[in-house]
C-alpha positions in Angstrom: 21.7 0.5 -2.4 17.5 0.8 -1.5 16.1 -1.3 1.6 13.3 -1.1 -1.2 12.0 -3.7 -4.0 9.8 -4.3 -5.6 7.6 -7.1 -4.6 7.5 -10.6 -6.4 5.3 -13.3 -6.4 7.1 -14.8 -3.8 6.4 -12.3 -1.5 3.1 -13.1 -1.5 2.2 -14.8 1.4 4.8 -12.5 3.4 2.4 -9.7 1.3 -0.8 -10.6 3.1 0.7 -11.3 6.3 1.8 -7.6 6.6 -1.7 -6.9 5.0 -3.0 -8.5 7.9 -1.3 -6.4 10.3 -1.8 -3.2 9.2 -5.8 -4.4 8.7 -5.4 -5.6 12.2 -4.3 -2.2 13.9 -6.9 0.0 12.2 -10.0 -2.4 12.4 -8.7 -4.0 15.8 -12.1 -5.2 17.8 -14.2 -5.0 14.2 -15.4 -7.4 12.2 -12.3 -7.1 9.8 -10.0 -7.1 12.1 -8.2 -10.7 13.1 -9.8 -12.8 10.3 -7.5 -14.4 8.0 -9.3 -17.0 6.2 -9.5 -14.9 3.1 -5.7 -15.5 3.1 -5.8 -18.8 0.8 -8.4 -17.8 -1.3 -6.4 -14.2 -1.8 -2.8 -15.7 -2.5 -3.3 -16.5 -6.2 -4.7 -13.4 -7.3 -1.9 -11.6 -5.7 0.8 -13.6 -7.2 -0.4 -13.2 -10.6 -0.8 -9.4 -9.9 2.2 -9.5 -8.8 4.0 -11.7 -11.6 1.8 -9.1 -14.0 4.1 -6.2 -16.0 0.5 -4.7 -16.3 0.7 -0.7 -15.3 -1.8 -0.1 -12.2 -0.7 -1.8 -9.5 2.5 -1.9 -7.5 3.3 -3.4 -4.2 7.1 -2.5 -2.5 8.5 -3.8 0.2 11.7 -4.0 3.0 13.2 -7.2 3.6 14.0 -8.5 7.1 18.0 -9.4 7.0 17.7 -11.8 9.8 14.9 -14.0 8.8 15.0 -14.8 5.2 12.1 -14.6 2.9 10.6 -12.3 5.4 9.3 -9.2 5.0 9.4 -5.9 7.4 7.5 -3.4 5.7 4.9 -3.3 2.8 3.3 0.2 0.7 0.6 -1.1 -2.3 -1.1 1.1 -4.4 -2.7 1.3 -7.7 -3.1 3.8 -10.8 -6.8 5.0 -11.3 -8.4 6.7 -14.4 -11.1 8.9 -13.5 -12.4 11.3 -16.4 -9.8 14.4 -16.5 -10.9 17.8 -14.4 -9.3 20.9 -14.4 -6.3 20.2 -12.2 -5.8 16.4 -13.4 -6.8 16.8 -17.2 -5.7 13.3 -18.1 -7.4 11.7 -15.3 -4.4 9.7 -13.6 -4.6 9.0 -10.0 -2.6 6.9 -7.4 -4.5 5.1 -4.6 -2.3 3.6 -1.7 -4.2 0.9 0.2 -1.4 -0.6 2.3 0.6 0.5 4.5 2.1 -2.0 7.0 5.7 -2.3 9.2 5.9 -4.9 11.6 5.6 -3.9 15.5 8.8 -4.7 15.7 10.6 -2.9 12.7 9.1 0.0 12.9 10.6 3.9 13.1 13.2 2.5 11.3 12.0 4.5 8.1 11.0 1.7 6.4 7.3 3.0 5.7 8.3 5.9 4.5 11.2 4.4 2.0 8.5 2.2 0.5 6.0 5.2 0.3 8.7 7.3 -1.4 9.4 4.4 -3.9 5.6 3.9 -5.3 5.4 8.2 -4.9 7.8 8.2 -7.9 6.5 5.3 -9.2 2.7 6.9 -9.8 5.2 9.8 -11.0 6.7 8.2 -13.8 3.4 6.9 -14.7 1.7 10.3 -14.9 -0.4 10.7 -11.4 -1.8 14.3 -11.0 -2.6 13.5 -7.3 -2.5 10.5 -5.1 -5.2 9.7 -2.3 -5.1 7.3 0.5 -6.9 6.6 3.6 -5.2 7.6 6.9 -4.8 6.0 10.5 -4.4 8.9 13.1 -0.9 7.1 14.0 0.3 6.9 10.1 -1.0 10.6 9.4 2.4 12.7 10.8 4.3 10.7 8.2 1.7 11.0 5.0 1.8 14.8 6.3 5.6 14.7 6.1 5.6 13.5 2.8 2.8 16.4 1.3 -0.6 14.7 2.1 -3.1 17.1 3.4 -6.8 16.1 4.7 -9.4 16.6 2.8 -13.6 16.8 3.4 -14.7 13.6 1.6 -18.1 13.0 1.0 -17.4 8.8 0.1 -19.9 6.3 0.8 -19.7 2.7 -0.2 -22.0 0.0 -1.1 -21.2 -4.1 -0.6 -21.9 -5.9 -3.6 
């Protein structure tokens, strides 16, 4: 049997908690990092994501045996459609945009279960390729699983 589920809506809370950590280790000192007023305002929209059956978005998780209704580790992603290119000509991509194990579960595997688990689920859902954003400390184990580095030319605007 998987240390791995699938997130439900009552995860939620535990959901943005581990959010908050792995924001809090890559922003640490920045004006993202720390802050977690958004929290409340957050938690319905991710339980009805989370209650959804809708296709793009996927959050899986690894339960902490000695505290119930606690969470160790979190991997969410979504599905993507981009217009189709040579190499992806339907235009399916997976996104993961959190990856978080608590300080104190971690080289347990856990991350990398959870990563495994929404890997097969943008699989099964026809992904071409799957992108994320790196910490230097989480890249040996994206690296592990196939990720490579690649020049990327993003920029973003704040609405």
């Amino acid at each position: 049997m998987s240390l791995v589920r699938r997130a439900t809506p009552e995860d939620a809370a535990e959901v943005l908690r581990l959010r908050q950590v792995m924001i809090d280790s890559v922003f640490a000192g920045t004006a993202g990092g720390g802050a977690t007023d958004w929290h409340t305002e957050s938690l319905p929209t991710l339980r009805a994501r989370l209650a959804g059956s809708d296709d793009d978005f996927a959050a899986f998780v690894v339960d902490r045996p000695e505290r119930p209704g606690a969470l160790a580790a979190l991997v969410a992603g979504t599905m993507e459609y981009r217009i189709g290119r040579a190499d992806n000509p339907h235009g399916r991509v997976g996104y993961v945009f959190s990856v978080a194990t608590d300080p104190d579960a971690r080289r347990r595997g856990y991350a990398r279960a959870c990563m495994e688990e929404l890997l097969e689920w943008f699989r099964e859902r026809g992904a071409r390729q799957v992108d994320l954003n790196a910490s230097a400390e989480a890249e040996p184990l994206y690296a592990a699983l196939g990720f490579v580095r690649k020049p990327d030319p993003s920029m973003r605007l704040a609405l």
